[in-house]
PyMOL Python script that loads the backbone (N, CA, C, O; Angstrom):
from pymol import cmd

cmd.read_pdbstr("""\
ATOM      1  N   UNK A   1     -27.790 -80.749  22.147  1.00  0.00           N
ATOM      2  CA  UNK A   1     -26.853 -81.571  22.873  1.00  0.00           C
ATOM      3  C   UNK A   1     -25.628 -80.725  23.237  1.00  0.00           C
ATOM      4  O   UNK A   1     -25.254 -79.790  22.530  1.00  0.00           O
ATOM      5  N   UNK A   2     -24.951 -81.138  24.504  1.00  0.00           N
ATOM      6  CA  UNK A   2     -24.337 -79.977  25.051  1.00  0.00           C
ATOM      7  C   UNK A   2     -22.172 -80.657  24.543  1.00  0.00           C
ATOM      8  O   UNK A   2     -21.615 -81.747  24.679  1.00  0.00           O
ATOM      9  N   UNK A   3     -21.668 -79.235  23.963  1.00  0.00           N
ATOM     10  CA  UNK A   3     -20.542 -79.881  22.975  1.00  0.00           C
ATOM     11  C   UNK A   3     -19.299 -79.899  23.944  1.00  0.00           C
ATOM     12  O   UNK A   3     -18.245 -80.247  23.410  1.00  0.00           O
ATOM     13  N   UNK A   4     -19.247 -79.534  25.468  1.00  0.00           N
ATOM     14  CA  UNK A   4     -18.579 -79.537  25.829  1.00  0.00           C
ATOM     15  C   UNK A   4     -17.879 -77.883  26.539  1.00  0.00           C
ATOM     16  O   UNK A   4     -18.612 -76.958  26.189  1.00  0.00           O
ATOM     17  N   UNK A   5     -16.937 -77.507  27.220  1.00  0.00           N
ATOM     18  CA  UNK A   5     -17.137 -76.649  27.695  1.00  0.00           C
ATOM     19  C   UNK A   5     -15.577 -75.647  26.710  1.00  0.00           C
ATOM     20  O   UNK A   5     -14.558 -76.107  26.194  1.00  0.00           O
ATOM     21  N   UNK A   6     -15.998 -74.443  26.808  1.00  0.00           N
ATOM     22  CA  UNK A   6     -15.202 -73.265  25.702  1.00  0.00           C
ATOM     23  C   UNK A   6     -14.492 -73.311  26.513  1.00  0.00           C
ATOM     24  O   UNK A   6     -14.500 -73.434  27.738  1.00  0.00           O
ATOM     25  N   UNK A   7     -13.190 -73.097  25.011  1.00  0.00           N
ATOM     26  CA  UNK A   7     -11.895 -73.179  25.619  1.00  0.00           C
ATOM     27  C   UNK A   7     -11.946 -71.620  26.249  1.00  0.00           C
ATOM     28  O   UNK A   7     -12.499 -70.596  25.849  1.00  0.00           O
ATOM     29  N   UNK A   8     -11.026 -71.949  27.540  1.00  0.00           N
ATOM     30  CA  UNK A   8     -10.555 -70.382  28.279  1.00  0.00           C
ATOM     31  C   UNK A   8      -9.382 -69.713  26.887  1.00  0.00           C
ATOM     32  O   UNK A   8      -8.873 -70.374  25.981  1.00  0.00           O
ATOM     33  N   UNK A   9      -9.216 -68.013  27.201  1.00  0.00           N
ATOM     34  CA  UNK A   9      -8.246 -67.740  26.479  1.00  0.00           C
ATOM     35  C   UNK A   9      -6.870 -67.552  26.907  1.00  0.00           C
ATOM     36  O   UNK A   9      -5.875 -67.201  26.274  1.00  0.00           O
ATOM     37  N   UNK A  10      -7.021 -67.829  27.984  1.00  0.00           N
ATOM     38  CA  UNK A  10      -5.254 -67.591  28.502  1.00  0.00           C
ATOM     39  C   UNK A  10      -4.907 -68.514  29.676  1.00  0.00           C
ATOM     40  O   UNK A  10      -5.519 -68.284  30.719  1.00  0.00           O
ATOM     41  N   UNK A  11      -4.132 -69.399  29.674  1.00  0.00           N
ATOM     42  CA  UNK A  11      -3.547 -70.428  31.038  1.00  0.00           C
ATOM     43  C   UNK A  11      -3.764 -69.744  32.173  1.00  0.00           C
ATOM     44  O   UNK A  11      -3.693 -68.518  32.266  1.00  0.00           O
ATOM     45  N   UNK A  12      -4.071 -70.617  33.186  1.00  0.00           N
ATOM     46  CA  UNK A  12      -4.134 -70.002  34.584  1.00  0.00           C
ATOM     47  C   UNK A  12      -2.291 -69.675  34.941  1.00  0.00           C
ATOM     48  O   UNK A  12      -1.326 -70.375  34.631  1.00  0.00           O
ATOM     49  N   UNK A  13      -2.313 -68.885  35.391  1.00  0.00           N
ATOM     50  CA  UNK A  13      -0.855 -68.588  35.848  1.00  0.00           C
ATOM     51  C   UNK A  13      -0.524 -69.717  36.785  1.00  0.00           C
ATOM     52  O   UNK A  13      -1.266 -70.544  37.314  1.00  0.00           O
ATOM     53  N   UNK A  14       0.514 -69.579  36.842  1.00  0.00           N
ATOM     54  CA  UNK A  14       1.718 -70.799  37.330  1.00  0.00           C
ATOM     55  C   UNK A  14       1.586 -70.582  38.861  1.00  0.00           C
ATOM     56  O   UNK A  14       1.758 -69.445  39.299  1.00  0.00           O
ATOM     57  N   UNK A  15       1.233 -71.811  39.868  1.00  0.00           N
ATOM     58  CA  UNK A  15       1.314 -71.294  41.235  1.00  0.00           C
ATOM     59  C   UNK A  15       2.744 -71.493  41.854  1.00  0.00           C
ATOM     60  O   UNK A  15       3.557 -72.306  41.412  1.00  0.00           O
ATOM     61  N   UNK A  16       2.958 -70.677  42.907  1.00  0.00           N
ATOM     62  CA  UNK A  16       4.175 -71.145  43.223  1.00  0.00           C
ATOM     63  C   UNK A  16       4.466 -72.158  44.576  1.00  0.00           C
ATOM     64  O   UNK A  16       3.897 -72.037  45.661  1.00  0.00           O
ATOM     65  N   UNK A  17       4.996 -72.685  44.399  1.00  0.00           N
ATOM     66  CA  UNK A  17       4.751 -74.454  45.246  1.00  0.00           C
ATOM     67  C   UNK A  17       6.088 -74.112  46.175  1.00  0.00           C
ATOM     68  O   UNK A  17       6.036 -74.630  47.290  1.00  0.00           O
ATOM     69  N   UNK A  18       7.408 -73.237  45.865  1.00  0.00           N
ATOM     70  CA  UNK A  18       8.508 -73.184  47.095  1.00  0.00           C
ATOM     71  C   UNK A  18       8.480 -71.749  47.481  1.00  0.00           C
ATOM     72  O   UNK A  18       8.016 -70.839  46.794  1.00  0.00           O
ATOM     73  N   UNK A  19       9.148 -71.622  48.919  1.00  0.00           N
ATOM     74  CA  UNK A  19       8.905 -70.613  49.419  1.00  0.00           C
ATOM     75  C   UNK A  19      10.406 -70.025  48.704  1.00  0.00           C
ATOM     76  O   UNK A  19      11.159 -70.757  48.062  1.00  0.00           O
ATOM     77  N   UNK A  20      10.722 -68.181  49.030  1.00  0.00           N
ATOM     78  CA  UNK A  20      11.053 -68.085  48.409  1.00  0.00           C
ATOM     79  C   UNK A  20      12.781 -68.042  49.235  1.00  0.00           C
ATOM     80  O   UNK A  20      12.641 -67.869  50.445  1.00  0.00           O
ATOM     81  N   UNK A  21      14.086 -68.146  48.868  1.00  0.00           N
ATOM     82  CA  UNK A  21      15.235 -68.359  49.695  1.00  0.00           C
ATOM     83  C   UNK A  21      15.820 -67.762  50.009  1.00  0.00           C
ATOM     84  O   UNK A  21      16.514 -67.557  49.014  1.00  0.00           O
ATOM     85  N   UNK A  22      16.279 -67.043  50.935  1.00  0.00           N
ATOM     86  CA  UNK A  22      17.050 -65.448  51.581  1.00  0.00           C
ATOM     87  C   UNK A  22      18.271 -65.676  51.863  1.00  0.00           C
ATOM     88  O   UNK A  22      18.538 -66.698  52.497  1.00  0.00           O
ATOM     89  N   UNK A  23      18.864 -65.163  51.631  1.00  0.00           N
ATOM     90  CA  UNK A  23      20.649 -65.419  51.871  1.00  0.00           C
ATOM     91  C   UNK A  23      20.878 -65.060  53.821  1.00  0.00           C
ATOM     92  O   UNK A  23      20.200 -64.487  54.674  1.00  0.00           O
ATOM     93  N   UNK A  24      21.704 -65.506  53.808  1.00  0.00           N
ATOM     94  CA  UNK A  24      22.623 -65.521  54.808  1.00  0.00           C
ATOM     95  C   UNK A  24      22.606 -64.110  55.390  1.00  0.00           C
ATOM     96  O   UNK A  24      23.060 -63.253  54.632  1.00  0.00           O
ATOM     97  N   UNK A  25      22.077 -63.601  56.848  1.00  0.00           N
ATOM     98  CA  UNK A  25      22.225 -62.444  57.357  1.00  0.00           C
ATOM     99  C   UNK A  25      23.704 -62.289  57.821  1.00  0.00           C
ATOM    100  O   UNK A  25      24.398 -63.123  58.404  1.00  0.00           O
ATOM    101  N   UNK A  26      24.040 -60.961  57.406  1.00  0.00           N
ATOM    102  CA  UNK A  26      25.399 -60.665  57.963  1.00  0.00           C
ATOM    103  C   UNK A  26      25.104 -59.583  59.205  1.00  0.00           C
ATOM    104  O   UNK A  26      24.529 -58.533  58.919  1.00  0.00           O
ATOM    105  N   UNK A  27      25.521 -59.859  60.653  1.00  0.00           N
ATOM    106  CA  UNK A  27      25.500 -58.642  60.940  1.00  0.00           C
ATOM    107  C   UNK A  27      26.469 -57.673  61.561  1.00  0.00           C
ATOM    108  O   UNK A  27      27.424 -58.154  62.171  1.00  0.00           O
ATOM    109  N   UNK A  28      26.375 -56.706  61.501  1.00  0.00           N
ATOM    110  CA  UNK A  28      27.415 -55.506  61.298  1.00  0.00           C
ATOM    111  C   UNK A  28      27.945 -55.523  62.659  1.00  0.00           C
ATOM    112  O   UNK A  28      27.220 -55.912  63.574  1.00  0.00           O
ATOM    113  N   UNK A  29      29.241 -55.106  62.895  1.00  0.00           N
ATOM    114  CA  UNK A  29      30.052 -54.977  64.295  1.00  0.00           C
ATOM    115  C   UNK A  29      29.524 -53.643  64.573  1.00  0.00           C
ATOM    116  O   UNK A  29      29.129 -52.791  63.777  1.00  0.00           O
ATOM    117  N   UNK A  30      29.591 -53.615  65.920  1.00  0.00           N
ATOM    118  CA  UNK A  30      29.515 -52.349  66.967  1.00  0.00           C
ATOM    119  C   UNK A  30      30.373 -51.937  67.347  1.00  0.00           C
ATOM    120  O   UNK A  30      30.573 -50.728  67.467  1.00  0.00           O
ATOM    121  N   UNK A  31      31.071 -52.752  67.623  1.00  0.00           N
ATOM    122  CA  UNK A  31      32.653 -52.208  68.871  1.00  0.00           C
ATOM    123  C   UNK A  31      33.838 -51.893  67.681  1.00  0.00           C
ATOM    124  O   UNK A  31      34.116 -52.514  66.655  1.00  0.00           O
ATOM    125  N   UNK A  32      34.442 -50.582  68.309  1.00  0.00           N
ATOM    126  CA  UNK A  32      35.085 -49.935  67.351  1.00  0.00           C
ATOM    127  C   UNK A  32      36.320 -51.547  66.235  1.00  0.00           C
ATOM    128  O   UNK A  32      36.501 -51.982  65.098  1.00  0.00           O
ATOM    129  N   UNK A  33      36.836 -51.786  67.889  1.00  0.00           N
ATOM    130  CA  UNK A  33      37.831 -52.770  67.001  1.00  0.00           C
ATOM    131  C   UNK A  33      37.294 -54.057  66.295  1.00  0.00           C
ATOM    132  O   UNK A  33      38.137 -54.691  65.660  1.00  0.00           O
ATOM    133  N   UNK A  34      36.038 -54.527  66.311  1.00  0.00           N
ATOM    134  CA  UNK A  34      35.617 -55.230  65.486  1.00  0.00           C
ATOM    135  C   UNK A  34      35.477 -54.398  64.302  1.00  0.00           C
ATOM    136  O   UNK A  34      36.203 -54.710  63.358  1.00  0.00           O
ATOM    137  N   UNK A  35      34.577 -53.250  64.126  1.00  0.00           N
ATOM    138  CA  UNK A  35      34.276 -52.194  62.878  1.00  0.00           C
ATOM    139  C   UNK A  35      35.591 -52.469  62.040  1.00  0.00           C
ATOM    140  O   UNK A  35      35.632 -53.217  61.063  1.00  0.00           O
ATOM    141  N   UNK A  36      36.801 -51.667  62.627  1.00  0.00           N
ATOM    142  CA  UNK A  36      38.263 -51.820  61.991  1.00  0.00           C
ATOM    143  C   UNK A  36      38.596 -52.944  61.196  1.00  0.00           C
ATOM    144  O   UNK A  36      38.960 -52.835  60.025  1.00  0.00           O
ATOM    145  N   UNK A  37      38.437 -54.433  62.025  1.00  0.00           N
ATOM    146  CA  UNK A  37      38.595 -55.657  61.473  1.00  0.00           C
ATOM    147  C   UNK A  37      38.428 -55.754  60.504  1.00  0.00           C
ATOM    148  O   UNK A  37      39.340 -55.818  59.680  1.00  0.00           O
ATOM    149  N   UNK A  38      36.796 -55.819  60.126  1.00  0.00           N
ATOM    150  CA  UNK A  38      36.059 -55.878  59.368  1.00  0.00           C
ATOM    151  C   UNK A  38      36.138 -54.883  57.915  1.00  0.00           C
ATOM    152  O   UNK A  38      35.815 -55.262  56.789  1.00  0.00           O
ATOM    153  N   UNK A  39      36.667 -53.496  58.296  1.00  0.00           N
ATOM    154  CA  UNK A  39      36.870 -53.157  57.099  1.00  0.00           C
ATOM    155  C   UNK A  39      38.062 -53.266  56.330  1.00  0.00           C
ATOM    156  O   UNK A  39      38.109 -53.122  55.109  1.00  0.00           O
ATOM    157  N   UNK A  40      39.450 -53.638  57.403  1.00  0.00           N
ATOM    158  CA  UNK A  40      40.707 -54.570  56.868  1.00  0.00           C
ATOM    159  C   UNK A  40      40.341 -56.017  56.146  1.00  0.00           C
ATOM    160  O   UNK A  40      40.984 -56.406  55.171  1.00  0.00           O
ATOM    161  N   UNK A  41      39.346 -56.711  56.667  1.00  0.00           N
ATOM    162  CA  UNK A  41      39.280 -58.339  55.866  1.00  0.00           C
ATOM    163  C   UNK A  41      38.147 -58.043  54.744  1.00  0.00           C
ATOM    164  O   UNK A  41      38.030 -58.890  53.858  1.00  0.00           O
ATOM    165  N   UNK A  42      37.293 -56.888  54.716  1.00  0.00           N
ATOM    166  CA  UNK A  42      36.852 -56.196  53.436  1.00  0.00           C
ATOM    167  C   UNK A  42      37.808 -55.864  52.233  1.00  0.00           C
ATOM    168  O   UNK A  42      37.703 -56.332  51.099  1.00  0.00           O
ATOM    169  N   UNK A  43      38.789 -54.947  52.688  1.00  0.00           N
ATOM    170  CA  UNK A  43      39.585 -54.493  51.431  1.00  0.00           C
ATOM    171  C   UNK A  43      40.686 -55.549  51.085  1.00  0.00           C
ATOM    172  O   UNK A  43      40.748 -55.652  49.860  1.00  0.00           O
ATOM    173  N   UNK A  44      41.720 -56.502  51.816  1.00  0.00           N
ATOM    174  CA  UNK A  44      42.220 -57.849  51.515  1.00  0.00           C
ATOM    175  C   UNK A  44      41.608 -58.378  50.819  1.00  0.00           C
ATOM    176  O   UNK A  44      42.187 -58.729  49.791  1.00  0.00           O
ATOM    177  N   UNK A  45      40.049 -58.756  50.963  1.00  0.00           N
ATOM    178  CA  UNK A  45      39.486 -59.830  50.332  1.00  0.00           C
ATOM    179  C   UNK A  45      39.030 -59.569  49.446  1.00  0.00           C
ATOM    180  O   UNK A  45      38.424 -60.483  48.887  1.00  0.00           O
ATOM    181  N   UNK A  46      39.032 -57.915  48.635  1.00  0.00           N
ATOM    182  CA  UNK A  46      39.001 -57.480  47.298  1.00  0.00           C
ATOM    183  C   UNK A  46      39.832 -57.498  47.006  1.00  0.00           C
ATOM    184  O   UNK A  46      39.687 -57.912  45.856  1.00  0.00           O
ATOM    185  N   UNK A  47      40.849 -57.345  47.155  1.00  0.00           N
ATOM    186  CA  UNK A  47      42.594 -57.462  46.624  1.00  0.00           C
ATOM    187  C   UNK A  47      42.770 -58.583  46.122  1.00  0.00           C
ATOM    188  O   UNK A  47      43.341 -58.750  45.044  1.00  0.00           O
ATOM    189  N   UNK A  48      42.313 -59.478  46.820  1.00  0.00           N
ATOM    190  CA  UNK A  48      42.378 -61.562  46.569  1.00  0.00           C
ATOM    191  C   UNK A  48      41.830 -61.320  45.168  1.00  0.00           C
ATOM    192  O   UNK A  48      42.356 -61.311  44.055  1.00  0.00           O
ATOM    193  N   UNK A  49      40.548 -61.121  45.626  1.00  0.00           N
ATOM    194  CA  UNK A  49      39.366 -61.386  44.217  1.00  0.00           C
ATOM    195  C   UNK A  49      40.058 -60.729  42.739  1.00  0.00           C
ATOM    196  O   UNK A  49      39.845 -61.210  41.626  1.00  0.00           O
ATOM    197  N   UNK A  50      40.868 -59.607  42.996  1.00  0.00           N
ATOM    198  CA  UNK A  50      40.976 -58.773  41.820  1.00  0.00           C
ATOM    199  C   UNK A  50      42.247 -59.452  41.205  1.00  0.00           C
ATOM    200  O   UNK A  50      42.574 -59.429  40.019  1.00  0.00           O
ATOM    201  N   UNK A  51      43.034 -60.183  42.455  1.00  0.00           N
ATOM    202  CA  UNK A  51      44.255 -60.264  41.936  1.00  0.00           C
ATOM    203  C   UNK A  51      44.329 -61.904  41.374  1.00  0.00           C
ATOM    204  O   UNK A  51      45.303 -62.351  40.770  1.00  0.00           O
ATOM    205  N   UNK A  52      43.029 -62.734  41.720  1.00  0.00           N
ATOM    206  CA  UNK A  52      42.682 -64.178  41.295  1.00  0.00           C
ATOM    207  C   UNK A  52      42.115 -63.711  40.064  1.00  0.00           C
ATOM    208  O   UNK A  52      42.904 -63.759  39.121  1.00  0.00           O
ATOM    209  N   UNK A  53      40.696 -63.168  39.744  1.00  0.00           N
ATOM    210  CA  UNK A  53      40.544 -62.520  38.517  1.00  0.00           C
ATOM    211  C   UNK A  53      41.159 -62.358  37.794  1.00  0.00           C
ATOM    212  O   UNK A  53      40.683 -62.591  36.682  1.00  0.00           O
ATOM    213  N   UNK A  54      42.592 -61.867  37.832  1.00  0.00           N
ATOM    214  CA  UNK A  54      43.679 -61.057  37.259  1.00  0.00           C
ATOM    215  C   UNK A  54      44.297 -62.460  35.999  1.00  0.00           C
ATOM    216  O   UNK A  54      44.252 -62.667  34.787  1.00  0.00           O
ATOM    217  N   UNK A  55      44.914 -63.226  37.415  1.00  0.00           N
ATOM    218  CA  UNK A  55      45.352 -64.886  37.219  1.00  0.00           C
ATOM    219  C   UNK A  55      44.957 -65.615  35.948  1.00  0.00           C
ATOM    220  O   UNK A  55      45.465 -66.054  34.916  1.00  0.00           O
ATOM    221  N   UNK A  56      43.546 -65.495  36.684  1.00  0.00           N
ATOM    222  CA  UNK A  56      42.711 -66.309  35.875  1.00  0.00           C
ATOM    223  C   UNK A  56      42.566 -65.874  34.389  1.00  0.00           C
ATOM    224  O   UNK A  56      42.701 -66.781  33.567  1.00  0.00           O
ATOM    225  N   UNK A  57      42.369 -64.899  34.024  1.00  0.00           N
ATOM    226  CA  UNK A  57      41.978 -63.995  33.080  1.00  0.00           C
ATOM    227  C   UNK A  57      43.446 -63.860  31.906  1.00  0.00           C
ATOM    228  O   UNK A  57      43.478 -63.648  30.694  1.00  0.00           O
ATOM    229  N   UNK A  58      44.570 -64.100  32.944  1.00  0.00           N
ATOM    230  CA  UNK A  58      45.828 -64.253  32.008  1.00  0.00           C
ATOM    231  C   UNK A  58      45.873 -65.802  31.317  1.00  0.00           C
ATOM    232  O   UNK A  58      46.091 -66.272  30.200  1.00  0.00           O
ATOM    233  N   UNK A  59      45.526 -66.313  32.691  1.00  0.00           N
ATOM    234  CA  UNK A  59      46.220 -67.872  32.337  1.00  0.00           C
ATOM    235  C   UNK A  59      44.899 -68.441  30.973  1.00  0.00           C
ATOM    236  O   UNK A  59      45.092 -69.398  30.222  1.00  0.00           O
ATOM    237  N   UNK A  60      43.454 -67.440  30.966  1.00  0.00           N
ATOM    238  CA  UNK A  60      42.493 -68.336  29.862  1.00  0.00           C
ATOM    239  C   UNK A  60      42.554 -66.232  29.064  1.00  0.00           C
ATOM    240  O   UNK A  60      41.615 -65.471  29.299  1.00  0.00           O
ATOM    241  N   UNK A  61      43.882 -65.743  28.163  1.00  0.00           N
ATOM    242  CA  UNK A  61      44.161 -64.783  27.403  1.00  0.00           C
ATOM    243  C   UNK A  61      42.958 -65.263  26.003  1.00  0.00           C
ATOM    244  O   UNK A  61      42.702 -64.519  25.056  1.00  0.00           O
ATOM    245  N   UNK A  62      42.417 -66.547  26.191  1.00  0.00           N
ATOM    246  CA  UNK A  62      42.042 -66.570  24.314  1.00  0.00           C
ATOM    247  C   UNK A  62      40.572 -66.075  25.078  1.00  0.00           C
ATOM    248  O   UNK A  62      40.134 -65.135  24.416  1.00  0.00           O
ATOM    249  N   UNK A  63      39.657 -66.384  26.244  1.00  0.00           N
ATOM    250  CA  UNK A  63      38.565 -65.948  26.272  1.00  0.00           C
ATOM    251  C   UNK A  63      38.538 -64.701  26.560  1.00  0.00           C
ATOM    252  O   UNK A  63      39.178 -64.465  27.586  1.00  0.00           O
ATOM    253  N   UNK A  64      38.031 -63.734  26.050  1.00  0.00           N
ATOM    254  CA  UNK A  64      37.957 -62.159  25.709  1.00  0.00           C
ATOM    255  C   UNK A  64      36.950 -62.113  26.932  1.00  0.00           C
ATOM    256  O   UNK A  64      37.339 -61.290  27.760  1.00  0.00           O
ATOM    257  N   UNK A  65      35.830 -62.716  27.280  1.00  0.00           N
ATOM    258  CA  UNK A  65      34.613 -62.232  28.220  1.00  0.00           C
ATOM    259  C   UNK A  65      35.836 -61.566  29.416  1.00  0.00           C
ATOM    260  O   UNK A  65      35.797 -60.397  29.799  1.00  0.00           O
ATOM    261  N   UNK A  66      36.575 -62.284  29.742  1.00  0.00           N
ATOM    262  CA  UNK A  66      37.642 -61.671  30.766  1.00  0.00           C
ATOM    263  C   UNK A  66      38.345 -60.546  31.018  1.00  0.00           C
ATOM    264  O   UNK A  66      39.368 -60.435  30.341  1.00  0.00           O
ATOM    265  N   UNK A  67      38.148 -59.798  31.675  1.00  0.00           N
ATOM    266  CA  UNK A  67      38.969 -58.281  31.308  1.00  0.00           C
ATOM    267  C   UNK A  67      40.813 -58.751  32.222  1.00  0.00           C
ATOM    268  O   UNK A  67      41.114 -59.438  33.198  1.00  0.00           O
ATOM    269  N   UNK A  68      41.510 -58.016  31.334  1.00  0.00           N
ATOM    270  CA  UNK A  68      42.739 -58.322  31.766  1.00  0.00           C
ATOM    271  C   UNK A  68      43.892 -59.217  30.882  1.00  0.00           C
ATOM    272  O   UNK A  68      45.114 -59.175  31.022  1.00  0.00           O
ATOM    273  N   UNK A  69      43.112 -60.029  29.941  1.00  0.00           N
ATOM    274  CA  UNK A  69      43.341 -61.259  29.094  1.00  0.00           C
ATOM    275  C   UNK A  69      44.235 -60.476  28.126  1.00  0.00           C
ATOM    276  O   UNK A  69      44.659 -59.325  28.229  1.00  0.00           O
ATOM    277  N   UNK A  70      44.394 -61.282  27.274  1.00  0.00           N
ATOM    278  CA  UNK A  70      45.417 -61.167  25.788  1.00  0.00           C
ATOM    279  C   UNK A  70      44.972 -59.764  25.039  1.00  0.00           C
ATOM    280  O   UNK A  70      45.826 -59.004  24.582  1.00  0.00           O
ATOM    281  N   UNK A  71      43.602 -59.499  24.958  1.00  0.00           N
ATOM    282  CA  UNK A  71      43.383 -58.648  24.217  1.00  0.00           C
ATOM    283  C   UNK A  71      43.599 -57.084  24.778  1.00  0.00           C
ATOM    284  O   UNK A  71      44.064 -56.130  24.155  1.00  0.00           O
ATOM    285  N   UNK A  72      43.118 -57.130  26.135  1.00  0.00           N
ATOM    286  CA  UNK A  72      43.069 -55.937  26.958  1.00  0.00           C
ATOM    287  C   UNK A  72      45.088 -55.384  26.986  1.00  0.00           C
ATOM    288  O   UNK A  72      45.503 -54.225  26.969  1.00  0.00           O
ATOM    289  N   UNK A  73      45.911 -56.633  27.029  1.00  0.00           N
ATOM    290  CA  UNK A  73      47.361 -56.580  26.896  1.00  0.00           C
ATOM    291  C   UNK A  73      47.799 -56.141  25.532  1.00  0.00           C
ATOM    292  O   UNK A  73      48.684 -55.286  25.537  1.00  0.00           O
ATOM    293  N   UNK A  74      47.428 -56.488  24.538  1.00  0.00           N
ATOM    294  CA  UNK A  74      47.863 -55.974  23.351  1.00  0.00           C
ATOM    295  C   UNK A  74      47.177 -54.868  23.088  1.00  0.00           C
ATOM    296  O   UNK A  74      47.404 -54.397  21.973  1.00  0.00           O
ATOM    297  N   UNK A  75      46.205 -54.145  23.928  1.00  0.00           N
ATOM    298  CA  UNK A  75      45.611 -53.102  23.463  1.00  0.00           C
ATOM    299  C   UNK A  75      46.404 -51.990  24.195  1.00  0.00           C
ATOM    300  O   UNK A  75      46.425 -50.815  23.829  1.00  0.00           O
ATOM    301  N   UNK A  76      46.964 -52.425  25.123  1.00  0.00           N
ATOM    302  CA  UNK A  76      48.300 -51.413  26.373  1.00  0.00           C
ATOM    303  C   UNK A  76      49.495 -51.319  25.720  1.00  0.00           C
ATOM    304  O   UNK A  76      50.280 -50.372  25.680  1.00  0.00           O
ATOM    305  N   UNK A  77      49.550 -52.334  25.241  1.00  0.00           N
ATOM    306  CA  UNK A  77      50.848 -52.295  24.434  1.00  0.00           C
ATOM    307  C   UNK A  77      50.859 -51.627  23.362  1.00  0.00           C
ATOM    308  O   UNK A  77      51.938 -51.172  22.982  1.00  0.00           O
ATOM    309  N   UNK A  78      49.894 -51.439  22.743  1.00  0.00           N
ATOM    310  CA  UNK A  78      49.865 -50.558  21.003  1.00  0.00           C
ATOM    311  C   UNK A  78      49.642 -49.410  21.827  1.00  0.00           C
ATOM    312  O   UNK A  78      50.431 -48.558  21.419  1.00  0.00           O
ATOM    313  N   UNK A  79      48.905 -48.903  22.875  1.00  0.00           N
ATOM    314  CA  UNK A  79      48.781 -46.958  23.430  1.00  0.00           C
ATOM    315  C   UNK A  79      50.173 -47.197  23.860  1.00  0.00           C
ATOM    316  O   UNK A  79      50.631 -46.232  23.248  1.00  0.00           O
ATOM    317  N   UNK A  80      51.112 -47.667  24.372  1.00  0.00           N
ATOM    318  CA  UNK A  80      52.808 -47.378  24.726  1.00  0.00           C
ATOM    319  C   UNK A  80      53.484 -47.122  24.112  1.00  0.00           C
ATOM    320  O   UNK A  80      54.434 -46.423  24.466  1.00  0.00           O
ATOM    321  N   UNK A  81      53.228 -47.843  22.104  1.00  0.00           N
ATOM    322  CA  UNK A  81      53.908 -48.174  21.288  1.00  0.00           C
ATOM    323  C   UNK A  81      54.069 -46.973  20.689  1.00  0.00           C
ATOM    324  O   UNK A  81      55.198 -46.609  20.359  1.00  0.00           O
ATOM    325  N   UNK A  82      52.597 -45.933  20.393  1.00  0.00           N
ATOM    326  CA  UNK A  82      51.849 -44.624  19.976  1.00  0.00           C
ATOM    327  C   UNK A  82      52.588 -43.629  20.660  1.00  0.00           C
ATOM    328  O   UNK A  82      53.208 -42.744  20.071  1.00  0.00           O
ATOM    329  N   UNK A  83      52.516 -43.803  22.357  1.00  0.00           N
ATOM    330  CA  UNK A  83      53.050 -42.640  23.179  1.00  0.00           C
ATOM    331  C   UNK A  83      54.674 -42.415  22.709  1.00  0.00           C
ATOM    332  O   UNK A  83      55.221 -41.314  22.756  1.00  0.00           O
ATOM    333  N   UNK A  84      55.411 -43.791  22.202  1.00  0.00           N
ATOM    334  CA  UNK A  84      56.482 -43.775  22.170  1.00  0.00           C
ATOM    335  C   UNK A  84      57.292 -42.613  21.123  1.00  0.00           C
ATOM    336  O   UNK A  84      58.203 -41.785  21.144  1.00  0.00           O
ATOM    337  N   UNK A  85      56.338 -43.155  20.286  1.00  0.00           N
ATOM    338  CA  UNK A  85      56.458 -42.524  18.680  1.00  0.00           C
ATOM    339  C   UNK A  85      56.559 -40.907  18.774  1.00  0.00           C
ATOM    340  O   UNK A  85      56.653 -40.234  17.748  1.00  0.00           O
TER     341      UNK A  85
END
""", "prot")
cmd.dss("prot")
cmd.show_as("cartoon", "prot")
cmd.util.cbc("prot")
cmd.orient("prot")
């Protein structure tokens, strides 16, 4: 009498049911004074980021993941304290 069919040894792999999602094409300027633009609202808009980072990173000093915070400050302050000496 037949007991039924053997177990397989390993799951069929997982199919994938969504396609997969591509970001947003940027594309690059040609004309000199666009080029220029573009690399002025490049370096501003790292300045923003570094200097919000900065902000942020003071105003939450107890979370350490943050560079810039309480700890990175008392660690500037003790090499000043050393140089002083």
């Amino acid at each position: 009498m037949a007991q039924g069919q053997i177990k397989k040894s390993k799951a069929p792999a997982p199919k994938v049911t969504q396609r997969k999602q591509t970001g947003a094409r940027v594309i690059k300027p040609r004309k000199a004074a666009a080029v220029k633009q573009q690399k002025m609202k490049k370096k501003h808009s790292a300045g923003l980021t570094a200097v919000t980072e900065k902000s942020l990173a003071s105003k939450a000093g107890h979370l350490e993941m943050l560079s810039g915070g309480k700890k990175d400050r008392l660690a500037r302050d003790a090499k000043k304290d050393v140089r002083k000496k």
